[in-house]
N, C-alpha and C positions, 0 to 999 in steps of 0.2 A: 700799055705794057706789052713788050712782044715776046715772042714764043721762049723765047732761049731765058728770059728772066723769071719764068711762068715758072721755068723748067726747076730752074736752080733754088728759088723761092719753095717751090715742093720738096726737093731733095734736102734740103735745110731743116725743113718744119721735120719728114721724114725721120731725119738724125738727131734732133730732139727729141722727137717723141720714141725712138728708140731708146737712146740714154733715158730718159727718167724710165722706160720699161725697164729696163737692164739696172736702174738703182735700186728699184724698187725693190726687183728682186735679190738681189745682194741683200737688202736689210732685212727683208722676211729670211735668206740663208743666214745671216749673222747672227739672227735672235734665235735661229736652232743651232749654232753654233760650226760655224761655218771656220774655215781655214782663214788664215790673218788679211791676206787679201781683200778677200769677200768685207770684213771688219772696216778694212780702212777704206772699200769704198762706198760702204754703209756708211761712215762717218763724214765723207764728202759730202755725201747727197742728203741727210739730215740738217747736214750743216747748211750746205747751198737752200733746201725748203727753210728753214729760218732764216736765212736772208729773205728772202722772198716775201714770207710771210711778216716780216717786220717792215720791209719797204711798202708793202701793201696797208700797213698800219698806218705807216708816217704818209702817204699820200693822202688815205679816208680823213685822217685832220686834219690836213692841207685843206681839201676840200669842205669840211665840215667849216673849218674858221675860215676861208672866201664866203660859204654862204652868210656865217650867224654877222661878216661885219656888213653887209652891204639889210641885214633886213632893219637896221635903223635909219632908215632916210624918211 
């Protein structure tokens, strides 16, 4: 991997991990009652963590049933 993809690859992760800081905090201002804004991007990002957390659900079964069918041999 060379330098310039190192780079962009950090700057990526970077911008992520800003966005969920910055939703985060939206949803702690929305629950003290924050301006509409703050509200609807509290609701994005609640919304986007249950995606996530459901996709994470349906994979752990995916896996669960690859293992329980192969321990019958």
């Amino acid at each position: 991997m060379n330098a310039e993809v190192a780079t962009m690859v950090g700057l990526v992760l970077v911008g992520v991990l800003v966005l969920v800081v910055a939703g985060g905090a939206c949803v702690v201002w929305a629950d003290r009652g924050g301006p509409r804004w703050v509200r609807g991007v509290a609701a994005v990002t609640l919304a986007a963590g249950e995606l996530v957390r459901g996709s994470e659900k349906r994979r752990r079964r995916r896996l669960d049933r690859n293992r329980n069918s192969g321990d019958s041999d």
